[in-house]
PDB file of N, CA, C and O in Angstrom:
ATOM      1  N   UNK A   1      11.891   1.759   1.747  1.00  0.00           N
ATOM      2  CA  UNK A   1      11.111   0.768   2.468  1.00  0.00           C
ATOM      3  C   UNK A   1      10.216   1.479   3.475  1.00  0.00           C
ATOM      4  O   UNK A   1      10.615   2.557   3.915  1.00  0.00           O
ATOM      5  N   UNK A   2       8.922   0.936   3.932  1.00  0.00           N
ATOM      6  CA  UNK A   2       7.855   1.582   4.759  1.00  0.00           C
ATOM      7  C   UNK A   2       8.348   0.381   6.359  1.00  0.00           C
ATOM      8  O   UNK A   2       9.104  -0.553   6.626  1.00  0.00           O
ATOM      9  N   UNK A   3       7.546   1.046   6.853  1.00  0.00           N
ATOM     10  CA  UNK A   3       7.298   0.053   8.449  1.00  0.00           C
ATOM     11  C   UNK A   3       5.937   0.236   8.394  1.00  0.00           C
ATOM     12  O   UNK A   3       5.486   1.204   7.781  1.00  0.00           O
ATOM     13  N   UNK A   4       5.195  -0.578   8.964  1.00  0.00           N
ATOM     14  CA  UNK A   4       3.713  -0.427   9.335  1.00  0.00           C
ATOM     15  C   UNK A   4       3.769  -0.820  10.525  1.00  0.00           C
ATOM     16  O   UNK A   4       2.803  -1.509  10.854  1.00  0.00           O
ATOM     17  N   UNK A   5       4.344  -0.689  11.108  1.00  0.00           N
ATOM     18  CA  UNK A   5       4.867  -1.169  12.696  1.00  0.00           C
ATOM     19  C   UNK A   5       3.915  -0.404  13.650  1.00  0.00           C
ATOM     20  O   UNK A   5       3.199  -1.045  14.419  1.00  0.00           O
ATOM     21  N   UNK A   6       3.891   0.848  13.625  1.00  0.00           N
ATOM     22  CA  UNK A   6       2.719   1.457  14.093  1.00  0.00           C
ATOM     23  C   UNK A   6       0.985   1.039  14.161  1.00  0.00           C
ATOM     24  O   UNK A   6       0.177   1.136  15.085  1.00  0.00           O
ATOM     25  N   UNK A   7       0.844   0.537  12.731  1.00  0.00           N
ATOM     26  CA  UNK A   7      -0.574   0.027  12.180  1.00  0.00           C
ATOM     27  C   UNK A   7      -0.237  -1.090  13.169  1.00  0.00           C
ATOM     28  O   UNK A   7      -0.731  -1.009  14.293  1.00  0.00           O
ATOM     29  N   UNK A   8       0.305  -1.800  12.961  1.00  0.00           N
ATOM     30  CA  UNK A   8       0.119  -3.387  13.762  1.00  0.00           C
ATOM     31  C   UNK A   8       0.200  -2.805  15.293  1.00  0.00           C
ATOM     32  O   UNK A   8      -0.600  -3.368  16.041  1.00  0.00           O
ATOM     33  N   UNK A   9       0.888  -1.937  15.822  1.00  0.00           N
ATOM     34  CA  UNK A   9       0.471  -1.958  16.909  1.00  0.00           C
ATOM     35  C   UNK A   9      -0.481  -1.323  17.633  1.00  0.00           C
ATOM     36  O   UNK A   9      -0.592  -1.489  18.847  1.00  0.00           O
ATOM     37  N   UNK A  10      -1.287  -0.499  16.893  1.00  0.00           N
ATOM     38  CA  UNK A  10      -2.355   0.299  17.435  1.00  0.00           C
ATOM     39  C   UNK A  10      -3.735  -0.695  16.799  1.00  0.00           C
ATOM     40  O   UNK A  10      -4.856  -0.378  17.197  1.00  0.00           O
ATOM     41  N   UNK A  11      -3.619  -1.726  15.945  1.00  0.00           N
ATOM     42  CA  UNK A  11      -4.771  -2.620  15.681  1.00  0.00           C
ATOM     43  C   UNK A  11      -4.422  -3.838  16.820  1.00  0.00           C
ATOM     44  O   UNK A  11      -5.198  -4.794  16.796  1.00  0.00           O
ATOM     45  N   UNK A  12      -3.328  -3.878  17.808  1.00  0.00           N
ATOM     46  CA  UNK A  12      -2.463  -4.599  19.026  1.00  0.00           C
ATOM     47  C   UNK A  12      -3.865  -3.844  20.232  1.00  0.00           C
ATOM     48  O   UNK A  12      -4.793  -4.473  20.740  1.00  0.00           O
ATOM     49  N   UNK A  13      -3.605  -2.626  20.356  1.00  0.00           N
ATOM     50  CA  UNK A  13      -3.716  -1.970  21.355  1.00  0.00           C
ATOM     51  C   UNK A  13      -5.619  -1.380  21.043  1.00  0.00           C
ATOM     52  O   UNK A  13      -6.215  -0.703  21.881  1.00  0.00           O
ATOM     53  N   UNK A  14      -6.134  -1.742  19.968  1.00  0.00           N
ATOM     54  CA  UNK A  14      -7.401  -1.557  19.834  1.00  0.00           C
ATOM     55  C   UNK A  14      -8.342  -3.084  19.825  1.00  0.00           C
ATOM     56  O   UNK A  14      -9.526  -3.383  19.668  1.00  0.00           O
ATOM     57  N   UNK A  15      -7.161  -3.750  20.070  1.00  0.00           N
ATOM     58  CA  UNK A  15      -8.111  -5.176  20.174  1.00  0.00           C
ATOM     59  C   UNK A  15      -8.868  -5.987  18.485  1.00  0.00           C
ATOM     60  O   UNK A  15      -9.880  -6.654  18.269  1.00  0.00           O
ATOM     61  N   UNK A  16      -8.042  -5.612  17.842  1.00  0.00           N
ATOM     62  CA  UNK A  16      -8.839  -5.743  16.672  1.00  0.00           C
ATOM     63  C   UNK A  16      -7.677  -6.346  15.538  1.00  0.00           C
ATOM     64  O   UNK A  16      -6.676  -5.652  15.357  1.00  0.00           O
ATOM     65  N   UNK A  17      -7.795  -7.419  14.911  1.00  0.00           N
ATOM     66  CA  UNK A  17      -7.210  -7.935  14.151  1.00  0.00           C
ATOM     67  C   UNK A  17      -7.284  -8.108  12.500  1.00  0.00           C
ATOM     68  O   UNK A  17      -8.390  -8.034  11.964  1.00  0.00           O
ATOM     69  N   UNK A  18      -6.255  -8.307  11.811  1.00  0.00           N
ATOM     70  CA  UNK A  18      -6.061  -7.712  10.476  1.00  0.00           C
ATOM     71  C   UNK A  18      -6.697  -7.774   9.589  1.00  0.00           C
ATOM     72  O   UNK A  18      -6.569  -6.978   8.658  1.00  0.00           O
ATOM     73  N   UNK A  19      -7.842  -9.022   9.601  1.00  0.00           N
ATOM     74  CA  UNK A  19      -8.928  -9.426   8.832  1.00  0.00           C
ATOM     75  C   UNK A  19     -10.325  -8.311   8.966  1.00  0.00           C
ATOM     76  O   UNK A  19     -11.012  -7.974   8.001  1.00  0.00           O
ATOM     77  N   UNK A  20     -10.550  -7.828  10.474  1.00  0.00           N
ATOM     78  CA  UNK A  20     -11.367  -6.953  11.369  1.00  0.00           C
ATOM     79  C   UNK A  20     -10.990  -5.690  10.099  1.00  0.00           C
ATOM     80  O   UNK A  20     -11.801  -5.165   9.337  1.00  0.00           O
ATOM     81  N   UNK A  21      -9.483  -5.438  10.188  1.00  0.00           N
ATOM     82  CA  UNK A  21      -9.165  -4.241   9.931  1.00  0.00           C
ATOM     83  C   UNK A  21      -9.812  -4.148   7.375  1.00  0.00           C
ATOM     84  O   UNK A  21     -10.432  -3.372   6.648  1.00  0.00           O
ATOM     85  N   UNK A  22      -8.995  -5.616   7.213  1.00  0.00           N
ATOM     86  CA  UNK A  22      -9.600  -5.582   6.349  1.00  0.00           C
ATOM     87  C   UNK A  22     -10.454  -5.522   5.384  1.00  0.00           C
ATOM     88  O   UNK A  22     -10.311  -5.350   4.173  1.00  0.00           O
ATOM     89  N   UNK A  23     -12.203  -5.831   6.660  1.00  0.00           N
ATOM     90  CA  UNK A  23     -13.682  -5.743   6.122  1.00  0.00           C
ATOM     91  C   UNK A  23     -13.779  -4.541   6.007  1.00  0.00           C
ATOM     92  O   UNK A  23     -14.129  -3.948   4.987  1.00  0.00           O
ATOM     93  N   UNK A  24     -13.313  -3.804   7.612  1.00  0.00           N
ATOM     94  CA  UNK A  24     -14.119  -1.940   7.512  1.00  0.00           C
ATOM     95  C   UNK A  24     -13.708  -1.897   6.446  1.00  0.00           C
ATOM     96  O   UNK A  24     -14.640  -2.300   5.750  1.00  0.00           O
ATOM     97  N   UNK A  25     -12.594  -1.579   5.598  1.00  0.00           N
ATOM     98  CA  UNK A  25     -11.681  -0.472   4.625  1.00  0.00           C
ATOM     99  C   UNK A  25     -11.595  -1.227   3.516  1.00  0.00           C
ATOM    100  O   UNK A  25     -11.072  -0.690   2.540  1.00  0.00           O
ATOM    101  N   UNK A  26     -12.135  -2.799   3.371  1.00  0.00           N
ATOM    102  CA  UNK A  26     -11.797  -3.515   1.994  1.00  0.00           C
ATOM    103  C   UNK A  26     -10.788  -3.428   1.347  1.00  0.00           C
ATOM    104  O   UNK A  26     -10.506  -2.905   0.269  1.00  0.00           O
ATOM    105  N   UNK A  27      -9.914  -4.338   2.556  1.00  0.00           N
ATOM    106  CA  UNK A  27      -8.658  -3.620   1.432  1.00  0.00           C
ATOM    107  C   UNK A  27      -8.397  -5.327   1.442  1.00  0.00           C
ATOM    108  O   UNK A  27      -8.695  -5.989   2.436  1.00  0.00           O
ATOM    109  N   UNK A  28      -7.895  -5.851   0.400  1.00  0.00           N
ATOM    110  CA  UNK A  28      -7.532  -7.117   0.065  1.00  0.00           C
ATOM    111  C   UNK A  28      -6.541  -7.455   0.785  1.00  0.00           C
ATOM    112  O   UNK A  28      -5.886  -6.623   1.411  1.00  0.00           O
ATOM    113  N   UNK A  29      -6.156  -9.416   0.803  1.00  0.00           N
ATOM    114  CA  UNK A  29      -4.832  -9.914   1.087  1.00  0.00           C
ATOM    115  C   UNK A  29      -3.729  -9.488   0.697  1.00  0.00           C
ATOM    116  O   UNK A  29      -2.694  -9.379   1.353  1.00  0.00           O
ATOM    117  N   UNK A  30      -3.951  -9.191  -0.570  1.00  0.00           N
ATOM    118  CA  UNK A  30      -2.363  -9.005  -1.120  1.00  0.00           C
ATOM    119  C   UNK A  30      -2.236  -7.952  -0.979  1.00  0.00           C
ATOM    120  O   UNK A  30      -1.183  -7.495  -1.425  1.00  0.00           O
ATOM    121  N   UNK A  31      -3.319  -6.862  -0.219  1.00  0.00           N
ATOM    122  CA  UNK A  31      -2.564  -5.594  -0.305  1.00  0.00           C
ATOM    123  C   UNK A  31      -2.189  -6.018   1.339  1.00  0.00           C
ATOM    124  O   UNK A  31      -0.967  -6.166   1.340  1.00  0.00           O
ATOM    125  N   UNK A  32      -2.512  -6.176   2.192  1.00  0.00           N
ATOM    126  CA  UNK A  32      -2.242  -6.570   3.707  1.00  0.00           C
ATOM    127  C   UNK A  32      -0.551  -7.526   3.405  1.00  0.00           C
ATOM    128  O   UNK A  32       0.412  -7.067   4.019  1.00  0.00           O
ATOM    129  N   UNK A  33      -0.384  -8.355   2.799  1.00  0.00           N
ATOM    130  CA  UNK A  33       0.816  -8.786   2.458  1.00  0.00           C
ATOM    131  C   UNK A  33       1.864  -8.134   2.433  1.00  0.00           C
ATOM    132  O   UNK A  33       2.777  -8.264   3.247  1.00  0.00           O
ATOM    133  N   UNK A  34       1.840  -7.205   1.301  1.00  0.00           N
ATOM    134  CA  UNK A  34       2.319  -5.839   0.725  1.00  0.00           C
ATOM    135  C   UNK A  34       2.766  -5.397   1.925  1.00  0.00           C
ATOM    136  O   UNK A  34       3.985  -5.359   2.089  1.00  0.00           O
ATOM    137  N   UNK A  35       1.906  -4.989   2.968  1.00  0.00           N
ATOM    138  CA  UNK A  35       1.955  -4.173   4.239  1.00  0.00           C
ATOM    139  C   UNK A  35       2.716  -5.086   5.202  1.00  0.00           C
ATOM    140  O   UNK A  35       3.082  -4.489   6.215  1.00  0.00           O
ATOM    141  N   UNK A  36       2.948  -5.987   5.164  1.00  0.00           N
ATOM    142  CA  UNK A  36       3.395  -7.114   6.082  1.00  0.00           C
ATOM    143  C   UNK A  36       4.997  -7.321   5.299  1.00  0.00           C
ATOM    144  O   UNK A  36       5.324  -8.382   5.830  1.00  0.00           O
ATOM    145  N   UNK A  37       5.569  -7.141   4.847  1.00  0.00           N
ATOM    146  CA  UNK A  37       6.712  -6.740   4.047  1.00  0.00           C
ATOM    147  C   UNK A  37       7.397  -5.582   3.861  1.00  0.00           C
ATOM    148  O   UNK A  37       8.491  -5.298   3.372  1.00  0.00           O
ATOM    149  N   UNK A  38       6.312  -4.846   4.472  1.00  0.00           N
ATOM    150  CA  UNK A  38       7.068  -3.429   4.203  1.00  0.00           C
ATOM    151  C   UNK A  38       7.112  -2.746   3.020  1.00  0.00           C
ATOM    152  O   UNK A  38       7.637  -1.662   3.273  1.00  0.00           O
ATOM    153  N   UNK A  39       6.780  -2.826   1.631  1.00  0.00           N
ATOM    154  CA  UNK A  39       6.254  -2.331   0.301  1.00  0.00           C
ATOM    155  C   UNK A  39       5.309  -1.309   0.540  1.00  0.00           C
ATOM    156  O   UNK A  39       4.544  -1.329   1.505  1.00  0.00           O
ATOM    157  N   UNK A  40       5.355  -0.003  -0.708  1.00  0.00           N
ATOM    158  CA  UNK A  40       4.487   0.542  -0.709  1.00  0.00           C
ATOM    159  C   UNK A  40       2.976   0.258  -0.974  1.00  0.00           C
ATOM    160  O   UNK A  40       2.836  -0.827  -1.538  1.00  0.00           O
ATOM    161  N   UNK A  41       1.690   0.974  -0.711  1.00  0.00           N
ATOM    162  CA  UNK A  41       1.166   1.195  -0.763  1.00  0.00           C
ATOM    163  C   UNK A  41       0.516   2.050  -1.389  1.00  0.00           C
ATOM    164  O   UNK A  41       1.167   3.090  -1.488  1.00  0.00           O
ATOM    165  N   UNK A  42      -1.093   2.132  -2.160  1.00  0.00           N
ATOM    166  CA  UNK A  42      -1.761   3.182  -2.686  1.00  0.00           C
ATOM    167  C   UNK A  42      -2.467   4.206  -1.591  1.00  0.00           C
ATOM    168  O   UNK A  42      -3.481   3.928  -0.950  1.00  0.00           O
ATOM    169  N   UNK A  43      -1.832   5.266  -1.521  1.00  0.00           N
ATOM    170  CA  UNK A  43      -2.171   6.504  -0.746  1.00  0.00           C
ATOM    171  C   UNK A  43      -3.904   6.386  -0.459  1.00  0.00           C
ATOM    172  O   UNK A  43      -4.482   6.567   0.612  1.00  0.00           O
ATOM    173  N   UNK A  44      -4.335   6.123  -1.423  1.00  0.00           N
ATOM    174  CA  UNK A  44      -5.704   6.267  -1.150  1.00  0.00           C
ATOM    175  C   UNK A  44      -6.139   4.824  -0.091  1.00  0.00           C
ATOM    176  O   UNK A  44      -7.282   4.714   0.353  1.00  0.00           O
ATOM    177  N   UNK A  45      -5.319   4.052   0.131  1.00  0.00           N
ATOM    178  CA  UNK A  45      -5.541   2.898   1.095  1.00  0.00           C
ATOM    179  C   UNK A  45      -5.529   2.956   2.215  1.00  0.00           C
ATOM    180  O   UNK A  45      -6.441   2.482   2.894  1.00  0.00           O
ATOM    181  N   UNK A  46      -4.172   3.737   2.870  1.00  0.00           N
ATOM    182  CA  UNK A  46      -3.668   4.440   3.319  1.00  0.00           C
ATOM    183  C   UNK A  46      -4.999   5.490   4.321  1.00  0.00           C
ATOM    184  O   UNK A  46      -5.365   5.358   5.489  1.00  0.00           O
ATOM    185  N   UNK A  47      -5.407   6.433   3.313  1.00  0.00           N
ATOM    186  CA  UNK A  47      -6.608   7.268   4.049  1.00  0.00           C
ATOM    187  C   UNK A  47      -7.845   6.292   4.200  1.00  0.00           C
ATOM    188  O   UNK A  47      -8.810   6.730   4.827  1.00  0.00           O
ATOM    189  N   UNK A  48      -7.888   5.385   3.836  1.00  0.00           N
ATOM    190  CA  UNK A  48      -9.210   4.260   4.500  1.00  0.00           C
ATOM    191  C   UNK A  48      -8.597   4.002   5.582  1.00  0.00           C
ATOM    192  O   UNK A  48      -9.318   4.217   6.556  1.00  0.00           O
ATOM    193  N   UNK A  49      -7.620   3.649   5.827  1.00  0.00           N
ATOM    194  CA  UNK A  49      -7.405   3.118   7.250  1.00  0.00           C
ATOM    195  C   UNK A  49      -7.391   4.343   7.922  1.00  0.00           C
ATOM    196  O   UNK A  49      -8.054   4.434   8.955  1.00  0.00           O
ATOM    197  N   UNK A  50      -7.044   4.861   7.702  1.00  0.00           N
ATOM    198  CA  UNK A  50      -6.516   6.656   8.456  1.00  0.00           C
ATOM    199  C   UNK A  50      -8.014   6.801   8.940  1.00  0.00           C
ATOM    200  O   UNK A  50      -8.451   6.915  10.085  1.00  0.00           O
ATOM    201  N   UNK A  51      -8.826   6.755   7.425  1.00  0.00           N
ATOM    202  CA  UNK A  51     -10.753   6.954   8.395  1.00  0.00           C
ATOM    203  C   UNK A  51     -11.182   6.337   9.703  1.00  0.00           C
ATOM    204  O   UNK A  51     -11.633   6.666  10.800  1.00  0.00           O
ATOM    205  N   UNK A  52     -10.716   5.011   8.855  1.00  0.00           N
ATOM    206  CA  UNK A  52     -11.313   3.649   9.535  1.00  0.00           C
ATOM    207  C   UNK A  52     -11.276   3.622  11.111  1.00  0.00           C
ATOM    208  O   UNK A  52     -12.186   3.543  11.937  1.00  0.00           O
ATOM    209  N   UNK A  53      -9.605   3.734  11.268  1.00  0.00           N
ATOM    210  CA  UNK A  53      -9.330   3.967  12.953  1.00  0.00           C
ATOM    211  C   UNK A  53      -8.856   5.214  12.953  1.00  0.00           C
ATOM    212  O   UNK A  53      -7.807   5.353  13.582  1.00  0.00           O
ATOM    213  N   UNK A  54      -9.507   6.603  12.209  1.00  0.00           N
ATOM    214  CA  UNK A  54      -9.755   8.118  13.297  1.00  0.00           C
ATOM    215  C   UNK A  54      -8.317   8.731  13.630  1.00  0.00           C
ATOM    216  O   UNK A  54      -8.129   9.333  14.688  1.00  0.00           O
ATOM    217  N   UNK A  55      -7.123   8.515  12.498  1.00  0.00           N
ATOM    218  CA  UNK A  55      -6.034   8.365  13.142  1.00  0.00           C
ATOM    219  C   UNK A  55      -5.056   9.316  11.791  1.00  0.00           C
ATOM    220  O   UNK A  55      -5.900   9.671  10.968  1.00  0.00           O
ATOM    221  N   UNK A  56      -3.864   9.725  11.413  1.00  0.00           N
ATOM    222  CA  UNK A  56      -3.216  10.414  10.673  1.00  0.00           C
ATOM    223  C   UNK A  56      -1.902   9.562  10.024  1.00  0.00           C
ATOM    224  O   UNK A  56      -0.939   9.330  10.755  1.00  0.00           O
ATOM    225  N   UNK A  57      -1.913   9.124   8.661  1.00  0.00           N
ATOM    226  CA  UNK A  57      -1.037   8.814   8.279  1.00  0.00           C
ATOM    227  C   UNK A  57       0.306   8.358   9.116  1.00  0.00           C
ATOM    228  O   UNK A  57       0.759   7.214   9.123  1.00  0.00           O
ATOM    229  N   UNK A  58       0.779   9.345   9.729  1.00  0.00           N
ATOM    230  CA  UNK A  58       2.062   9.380  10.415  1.00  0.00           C
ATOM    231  C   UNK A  58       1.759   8.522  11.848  1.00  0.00           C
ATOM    232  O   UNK A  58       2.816   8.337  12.453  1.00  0.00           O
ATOM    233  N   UNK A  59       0.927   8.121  12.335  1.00  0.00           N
ATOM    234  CA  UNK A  59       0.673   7.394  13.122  1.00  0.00           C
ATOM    235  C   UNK A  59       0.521   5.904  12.502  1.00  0.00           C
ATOM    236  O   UNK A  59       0.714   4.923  13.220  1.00  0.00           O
ATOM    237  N   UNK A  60       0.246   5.808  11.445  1.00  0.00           N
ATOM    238  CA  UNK A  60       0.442   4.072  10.706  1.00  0.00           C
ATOM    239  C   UNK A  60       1.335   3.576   9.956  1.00  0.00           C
ATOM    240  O   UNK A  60       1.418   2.455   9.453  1.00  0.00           O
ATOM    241  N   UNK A  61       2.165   4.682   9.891  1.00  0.00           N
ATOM    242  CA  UNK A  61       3.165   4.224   8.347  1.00  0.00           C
ATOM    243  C   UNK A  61       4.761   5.304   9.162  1.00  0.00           C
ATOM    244  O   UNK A  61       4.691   5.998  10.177  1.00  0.00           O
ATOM    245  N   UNK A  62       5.923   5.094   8.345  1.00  0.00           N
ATOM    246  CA  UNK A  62       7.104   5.264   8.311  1.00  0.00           C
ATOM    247  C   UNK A  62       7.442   5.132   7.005  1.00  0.00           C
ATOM    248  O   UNK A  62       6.827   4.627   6.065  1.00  0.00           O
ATOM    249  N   UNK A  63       8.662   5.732   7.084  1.00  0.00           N
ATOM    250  CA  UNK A  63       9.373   5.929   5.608  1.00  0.00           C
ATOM    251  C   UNK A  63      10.803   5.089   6.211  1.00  0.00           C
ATOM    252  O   UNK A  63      11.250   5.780   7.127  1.00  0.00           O
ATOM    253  N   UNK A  64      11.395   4.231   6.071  1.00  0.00           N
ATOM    254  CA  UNK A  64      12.884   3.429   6.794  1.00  0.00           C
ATOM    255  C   UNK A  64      13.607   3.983   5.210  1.00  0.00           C
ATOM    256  O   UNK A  64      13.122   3.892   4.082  1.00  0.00           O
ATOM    257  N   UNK A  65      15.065   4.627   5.697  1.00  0.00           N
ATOM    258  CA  UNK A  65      16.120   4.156   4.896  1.00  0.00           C
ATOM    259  C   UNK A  65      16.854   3.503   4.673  1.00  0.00           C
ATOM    260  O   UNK A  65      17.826   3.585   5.425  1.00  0.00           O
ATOM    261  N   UNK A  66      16.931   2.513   3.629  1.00  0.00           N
ATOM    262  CA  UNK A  66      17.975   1.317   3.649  1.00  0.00           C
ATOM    263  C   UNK A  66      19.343   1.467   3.690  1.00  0.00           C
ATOM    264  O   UNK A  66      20.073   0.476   3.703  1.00  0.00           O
TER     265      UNK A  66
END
C-alpha cells in the first residue's frame, strides 16, 4: 500500500487544490481516486507531479506495510 499523505499535504501548504493539481500534470479522476485510496500509481505520473511542484518522489509518496 502507498500513502500520498505527503502530496495532500504540501498541495495543503501550497494553497492549491486537487483539481489545480490535476490541470498542470493532466492526470485524470480516476487516477486522483487511485491516489486517494492509497493504490499504486504509473511512475511516469508520479514524475509530472514531481515536475509540476519542483519536488522528489520521496517527498509525495510512501511505501506502508500492511
Amino acid at each position: 500500500m502507498f500513502s500520498y499523505n505527503k502530496l495532500w499535504k504540501m498541495l495543503i501548504d501550497r494553497n492549491m487544490m486537487k483539481k489545480d493539481l490535476m490541470a498542470e500534470t493532466n492526470i485524470t479522476s480516476s487516477t486522483m481516486a487511485k491516489m486517494g485510496k492509497g493504490l499504486p500509481v504509473n511512475m511516469e505520473i508520479l514524475g509530472r507531479i514531481c515536475e509540476a511542484l519542483d519536488c522528489d518522489i520521496g517527498d509525495i509518496v510512501n511505501y506502508v506495510k500492511e
